[in-house]
N, C-alpha and C positions, 0 to 999 in steps of 0.2 A: 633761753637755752634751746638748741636744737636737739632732738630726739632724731635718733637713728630709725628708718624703715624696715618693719619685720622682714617685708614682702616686696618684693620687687615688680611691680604694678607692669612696668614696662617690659622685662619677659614676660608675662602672660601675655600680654597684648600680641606679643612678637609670636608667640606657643599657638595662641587662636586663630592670628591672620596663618601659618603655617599651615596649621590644622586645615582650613578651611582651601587653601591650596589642593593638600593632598586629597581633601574631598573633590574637587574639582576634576584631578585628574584621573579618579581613581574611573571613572566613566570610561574617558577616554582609552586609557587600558586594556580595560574591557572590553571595546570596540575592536583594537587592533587583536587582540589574542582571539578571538571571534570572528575576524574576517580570515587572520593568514595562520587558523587551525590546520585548515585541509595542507598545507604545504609544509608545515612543520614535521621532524620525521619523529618518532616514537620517544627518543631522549631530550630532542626539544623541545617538544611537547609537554613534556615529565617537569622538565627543569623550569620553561616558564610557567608551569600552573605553581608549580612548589615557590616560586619566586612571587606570585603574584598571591599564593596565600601569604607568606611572611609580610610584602605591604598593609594587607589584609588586617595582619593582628599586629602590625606597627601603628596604624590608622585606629585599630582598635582601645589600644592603649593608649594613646593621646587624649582620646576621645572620654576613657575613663577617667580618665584626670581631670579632662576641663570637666567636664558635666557631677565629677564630686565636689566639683568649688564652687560649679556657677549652677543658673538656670538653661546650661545648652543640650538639655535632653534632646532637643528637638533635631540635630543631628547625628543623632544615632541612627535613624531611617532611610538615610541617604544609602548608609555603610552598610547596612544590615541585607539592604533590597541588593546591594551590591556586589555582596558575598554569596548571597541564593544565586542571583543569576553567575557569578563566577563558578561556582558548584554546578548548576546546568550545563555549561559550555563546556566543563570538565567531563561531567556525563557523555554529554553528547560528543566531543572530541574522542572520548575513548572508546565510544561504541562505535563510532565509523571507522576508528582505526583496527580493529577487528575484522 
């Protein structure tokens, strides 16, 4: 007799390569909002930082989820160093926009 799967082995699989996507690009990101601050005007600015914390804590939440199931703590420090320097660039975008 076959037995039905609790768990669906193959989304996660799908959920982690995803994850590890968004880790990927979240760099990249950061780079572009970091070079074309200076030309951004005051509500573009506003609107990509508040758009790029919502990835922020969409990346976060994922991330909560695999690392309650698995052993992937170890991508938390991609995200975390990535969210300080997005905070910096916020900093600093908003003091030279003054």
């Amino acid at each position: 007799m076959r037995r039905e799967q609790v768990g669906r082995p193959e989304l996660g699989r799908r959920l982690h390569k995803f994850t590890l996507y968004l880790i990927v690009l979240q760099p990249l990101l950061l780079l572009l909002y970091g070079t074309r601050a200076k030309w951004l005007t005051l509500p573009e600015f506003v609107l990509t930082g508040c758009l790029l914390l919502l990835y922020s804590r969409v990346l976060v939440h994922l991330l909560y989820r695999q690392a309650k199931r698995s052993n992937d703590g170890y991508l938390v420090y991609p995200v975390v160093s990535a969210a300080m320097i997005l905070a910096l660039l916020m900093i600093w975008g908003a003091l030279s926009a003054v």
